[in-house]
C-alpha positions as CSV (number, residue, x, y, z in Angstrom):
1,X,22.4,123.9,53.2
2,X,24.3,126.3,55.7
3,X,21.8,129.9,55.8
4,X,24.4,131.4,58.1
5,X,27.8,130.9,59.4
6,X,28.3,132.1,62.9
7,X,32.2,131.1,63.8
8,X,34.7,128.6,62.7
9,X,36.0,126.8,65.9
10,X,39.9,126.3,65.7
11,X,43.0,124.5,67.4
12,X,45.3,126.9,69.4
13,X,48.1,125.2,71.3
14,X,49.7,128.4,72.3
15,X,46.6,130.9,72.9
16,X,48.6,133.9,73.5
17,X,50.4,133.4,70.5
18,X,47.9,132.5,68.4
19,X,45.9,135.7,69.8
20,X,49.1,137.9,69.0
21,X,49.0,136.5,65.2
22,X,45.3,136.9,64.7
23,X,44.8,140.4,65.9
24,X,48.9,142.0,65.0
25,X,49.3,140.4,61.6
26,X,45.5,139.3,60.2
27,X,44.2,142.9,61.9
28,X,41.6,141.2,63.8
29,X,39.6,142.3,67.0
30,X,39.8,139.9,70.1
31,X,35.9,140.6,70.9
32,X,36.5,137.5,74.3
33,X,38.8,135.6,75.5
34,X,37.8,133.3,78.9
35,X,39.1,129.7,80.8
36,X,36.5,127.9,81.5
37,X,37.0,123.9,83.2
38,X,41.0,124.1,81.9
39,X,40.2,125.3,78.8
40,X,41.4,128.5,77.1
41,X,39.0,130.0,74.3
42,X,39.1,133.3,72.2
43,X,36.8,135.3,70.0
44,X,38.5,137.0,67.1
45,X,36.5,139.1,65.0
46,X,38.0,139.6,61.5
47,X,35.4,141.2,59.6
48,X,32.2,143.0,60.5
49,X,30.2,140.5,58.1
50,X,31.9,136.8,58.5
51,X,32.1,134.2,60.8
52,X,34.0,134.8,64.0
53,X,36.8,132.6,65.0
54,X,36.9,131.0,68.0
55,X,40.5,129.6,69.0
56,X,40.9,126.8,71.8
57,X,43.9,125.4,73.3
58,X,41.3,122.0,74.2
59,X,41.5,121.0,70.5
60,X,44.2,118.8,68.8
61,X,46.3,119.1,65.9
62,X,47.2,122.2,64.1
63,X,44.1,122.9,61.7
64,X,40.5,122.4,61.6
65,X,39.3,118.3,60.7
C-alpha cells in the first residue's frame, strides 16, 4: 500500500516541448529542469498537493509502462 506519492516519472522525447505543454496548456510550474550524464530531466509542479512530474528525454516510448 502506497502512504504517499512523491512524482510520477515520464517519457519526454522533445523536453522543451513537452515543458512548453505542461506548464502553457496544463498551467503547471517547472519547479527544475537539469542534464545530467546526457540526460535531460524536468520537474513540473501541477498542484500544490499531488505528485510532481518528472519528464525525461532517457525514457522510451510515449507513456509511462
Amino acid at each position: 500500500m502506497f502512504l504517499s506519492l512523491d512524482y510520477l516519472y515520464l517519457p519526454a522525447r522533445d523536453i522543451e516541448a513537452s515543458v512548453r505543454y505542461y506548464t502553457g496548456e496544463l498551467g503547471g510550474e517547472l519547479v527544475w529542469k537539469i542534464h545530467a550524464f546526457d540526460a535531460w530531466v524536468a520537474g513540473i509542479r501541477l498542484s500544490q498537493t499531488g505528485p510532481m512530474i518528472l519528464l525525461a528525454d532517457h525514457l522510451h516510448g510515449r507513456r509511462p509502462s
